[in-house]
C-alpha positions, 0 to 999 in steps of 0.5 A: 567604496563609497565616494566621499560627500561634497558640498554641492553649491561650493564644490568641496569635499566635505571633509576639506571644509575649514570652520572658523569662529563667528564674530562676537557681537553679544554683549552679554545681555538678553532681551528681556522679551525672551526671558521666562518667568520663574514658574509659580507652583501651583498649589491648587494643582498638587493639592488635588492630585495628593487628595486624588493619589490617597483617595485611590490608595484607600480604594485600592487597599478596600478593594483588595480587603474586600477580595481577600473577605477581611472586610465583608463577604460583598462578592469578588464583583464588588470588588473588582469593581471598587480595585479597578476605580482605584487604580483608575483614582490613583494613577493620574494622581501618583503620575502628576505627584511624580512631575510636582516633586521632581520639578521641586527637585530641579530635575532637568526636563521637569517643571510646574508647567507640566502639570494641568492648572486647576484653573488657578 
């Protein structure tokens, strides 16, 4: 049988400790140094990443026209080539478009601070 904890300085079991209520010296009021500003959303930002987002979409979609030989009959390296920099193009994109639409949203853990400034 493990032997019950105690507080050390005091002495007391721990299960044996009483709680009691802190007293109440706010006022309701906050200091106006901890408060945050509303986050501005950076519309700069969110530009870029749909232009980035849409410019790997479209290298994306050659890329796997150019593999099946829709397009021309450039070579699988070619490609490969144009497949791998749009999924290099389109992941930041669509992970930031992701953090900008659910911080519009209000979702808890979210926010427009998240997202790299361009330099705004």
């Amino acid at each position: 049988m493990v032997p019950a904890r105690t507080n050390v300085p005091a002495g007391i079991p721990r299960n044996k400790v009483k709680y009691s209520m802190l007293s109440s010296t706010d006022d309701g009021h906050m200091n106006p140094q901890c408060q945050e500003s509303p986050a501005k959303i950076p519309y700069k930002a969110i530009a870029c990443f749909a232009l980035q987002f849409l410019i790997g979409a479209v290298l994306l979609i050659t890329g796997c026209l150019l593999l099946a030989g829709y397009l021309s009959e450039a070579g699988p390296n070619r490609a490969v080539a144009i497949l791998i920099v749009g999924i290099l193009v389109l992941l930041p994109g669509s992970y930031h478009l992701l953090i900008a639409c659910k911080a519009h949203g209000g979702c808890p853990g979210y926010s427009y601070q998240d997202l790299p400034d361009c330099g705004d």
